[in-house]
N, C-alpha and C positions, 0 to 999 in steps of 0.2 A: 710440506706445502708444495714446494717443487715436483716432488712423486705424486701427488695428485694431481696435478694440471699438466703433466705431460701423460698420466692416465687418459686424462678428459679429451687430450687433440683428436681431433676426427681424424677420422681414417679416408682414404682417398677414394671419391664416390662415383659412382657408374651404373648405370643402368636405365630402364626403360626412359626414365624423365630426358636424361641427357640425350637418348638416341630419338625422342621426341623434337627437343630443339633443334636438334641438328637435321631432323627431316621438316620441319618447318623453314627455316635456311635453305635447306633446299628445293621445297617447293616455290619460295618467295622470287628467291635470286633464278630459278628457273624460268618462272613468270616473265621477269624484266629481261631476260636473256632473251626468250622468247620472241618479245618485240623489236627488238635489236638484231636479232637474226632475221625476221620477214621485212625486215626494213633494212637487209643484205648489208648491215654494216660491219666494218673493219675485228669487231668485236663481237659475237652475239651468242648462242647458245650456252655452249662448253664453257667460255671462257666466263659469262657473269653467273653462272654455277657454280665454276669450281672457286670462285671469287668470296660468291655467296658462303659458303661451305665452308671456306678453307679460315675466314674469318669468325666464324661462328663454335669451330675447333679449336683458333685462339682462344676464344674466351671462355669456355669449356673446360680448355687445360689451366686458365691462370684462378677460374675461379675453382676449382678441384683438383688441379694435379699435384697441387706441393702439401695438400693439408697433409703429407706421413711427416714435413718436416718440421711442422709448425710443433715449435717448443718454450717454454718461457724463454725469453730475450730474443726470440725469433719474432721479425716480424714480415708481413708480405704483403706487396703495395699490388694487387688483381690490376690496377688502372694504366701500370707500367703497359702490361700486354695491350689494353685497348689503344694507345699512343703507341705503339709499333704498328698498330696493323694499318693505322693511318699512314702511316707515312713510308711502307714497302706498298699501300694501294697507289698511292701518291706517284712511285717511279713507276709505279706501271701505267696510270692514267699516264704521264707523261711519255712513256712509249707508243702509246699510241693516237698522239696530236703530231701532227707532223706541218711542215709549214714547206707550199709550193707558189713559186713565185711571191703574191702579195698576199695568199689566202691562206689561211689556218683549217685544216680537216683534224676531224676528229674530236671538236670540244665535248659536244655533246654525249658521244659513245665513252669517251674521258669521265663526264659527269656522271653517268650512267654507274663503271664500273665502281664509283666512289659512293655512288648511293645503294649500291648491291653491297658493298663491303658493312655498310652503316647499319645493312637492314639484319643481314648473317649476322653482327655482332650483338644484334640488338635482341635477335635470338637464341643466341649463345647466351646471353646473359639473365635469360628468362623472361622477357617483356614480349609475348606476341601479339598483344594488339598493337603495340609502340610497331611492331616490324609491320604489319599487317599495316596498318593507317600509314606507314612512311612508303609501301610497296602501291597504295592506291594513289598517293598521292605522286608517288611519281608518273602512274596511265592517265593522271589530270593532266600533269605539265607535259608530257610527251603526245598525248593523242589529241586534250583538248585547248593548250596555250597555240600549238601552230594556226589554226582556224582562227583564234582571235588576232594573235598578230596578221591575217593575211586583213584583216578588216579594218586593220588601222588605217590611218591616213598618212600616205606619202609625203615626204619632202619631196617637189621637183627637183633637188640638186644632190638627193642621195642617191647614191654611185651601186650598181649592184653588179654583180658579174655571171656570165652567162659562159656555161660549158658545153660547147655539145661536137659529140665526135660524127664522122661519113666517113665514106669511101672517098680515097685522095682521088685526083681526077677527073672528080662528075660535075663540077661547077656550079658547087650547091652553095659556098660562100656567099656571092654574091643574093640568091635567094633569101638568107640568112638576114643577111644584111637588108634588103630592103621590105621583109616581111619587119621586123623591130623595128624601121623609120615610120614605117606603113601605120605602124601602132602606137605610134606617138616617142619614141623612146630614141632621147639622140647619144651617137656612139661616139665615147669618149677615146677609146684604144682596140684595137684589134692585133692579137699575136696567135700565129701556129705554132703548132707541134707534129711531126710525122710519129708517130706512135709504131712500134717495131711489131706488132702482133697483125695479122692478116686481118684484110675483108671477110667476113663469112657469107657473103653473096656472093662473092668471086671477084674477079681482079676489075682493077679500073678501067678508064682510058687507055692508060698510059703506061697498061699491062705490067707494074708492080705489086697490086692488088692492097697498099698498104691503107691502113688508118691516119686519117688528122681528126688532130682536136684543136679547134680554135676555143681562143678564150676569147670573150667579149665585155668591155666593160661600158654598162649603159648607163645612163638615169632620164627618169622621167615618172609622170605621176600614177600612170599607168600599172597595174598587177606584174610586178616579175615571173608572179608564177605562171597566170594567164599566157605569158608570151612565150614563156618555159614551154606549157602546153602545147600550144599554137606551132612553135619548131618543132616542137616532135614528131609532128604530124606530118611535115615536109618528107616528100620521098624520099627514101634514102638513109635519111637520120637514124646513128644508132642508138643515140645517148643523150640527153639535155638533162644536165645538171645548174640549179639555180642557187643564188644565195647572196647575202651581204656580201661587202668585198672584204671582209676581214673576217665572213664566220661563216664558209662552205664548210659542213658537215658531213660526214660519209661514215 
């Protein structure tokens, strides 16, 4: 009885189907890197590829790599591997969330790499409309949740924070500042920063030529983003970053 059911173990399987999956893996997590790269963040091409991918060869190996050793009284739990690859995605998303001052960067691009991991595994394990429906649904929540939140309604005492870098010297602060009072939105705190990397228009005033970034933190009922806008537009300005004060994404 034993010599027949160690006849019967499958032998360890490969071929077109598997290099199938693992090109759909790739195409998926390619997609979601994709947006994540033209939207210049921390994270974006290569990395929710090789993401996509690398998770999707997990599951590849746990559901076919040990079948030469499967014997009677052997037994082998495939769902071990999917619970690793959660939780080596897990330190990496936490690599790259980092926290400045009172704001968190990164949640988003963090969420991102955790649902590229979801979607390669989900093709690794044979389900490509499961992959296919969870990679659409993530260009809902990324391309079309931002436009409905911009349409919600304000609390006038929610606090957002405003980033935006110039050339030191040109006495664009004060602009700054009374463009956002101008627009309804009163300022809670104002701190700088001299940032060590050059003007690319050329030096200041004050013939250093360096970069500041003031942070700003406002509230009012007013669009953050509209005012986000509206500074950038200021001469000079090379940067306006906007966001909650607890969830700037980059």
């Amino acid at each position: 009885m034993s010599l027949h059911l160690a006849a019967a173990a499958p032998t360890n399987t490969e071929g077109w189907r598997q290099i199938g999956e693992l090109g759909l893996a790739l195409a998926l997590s390619a997609l979601i890197g994709l947006e994540r790269e033209i939207r210049q963040k921390s994270a974006g091409l290569r990395t929710h590829t090789l993401v996509g991918v690398g998770a999707a060869l997990f599951m590849l190996v746990s559901k076919y790599g040990f079948n030469d050793v499967l014997t009677p009284g052997v037994v082998l739990d495939p769902s071990r591997v999917a619970a690793q690859i959660v939780t080596g995605v897990g330190f990496l998303g936490a690599g790259i969330i980092f926290v400045r001052r009172d704001s968190v960067r990164g949640l988003t691009t963090a969420a991102a790499i955790w649902v590229t991991a979801a979607t390669g595994a989900c093709a690794g394990a044979g389900r490509p409309i499961l992959a296919a429906a969870t990679t659409a649904i993530y260009f809902l929540v990324a391309l079309g949740f931002p436009e409905i939140t911009r349409r919600l309604p304000r609390s006038s005492t929610a606090i957002s924070v405003l980033r935006v870098r110039y050339p030191d010297g040109r006495g664009i602060l004060r602009q700054l500042l009374q463009t956002a009072t101008a627009r309804g939105f009163a300022i809670d705190d104002v701190s700088t920063e001299t940032l060590g990397h050059r003007d690319p228009t050329g030096a200041g005033s004050d013939g250093s030529g360096l970069m500041v970034e003031v942070t700003m933190h406002v509230h009012g009922r007013a669009s953050i983003n509209d005012l986000a806008a509206v500074l950038s537009e200021v001469d000079q300005v090379q940067a306006v970053v906007a966001g909650d004060v607890n969830t700037i994404d980059e």
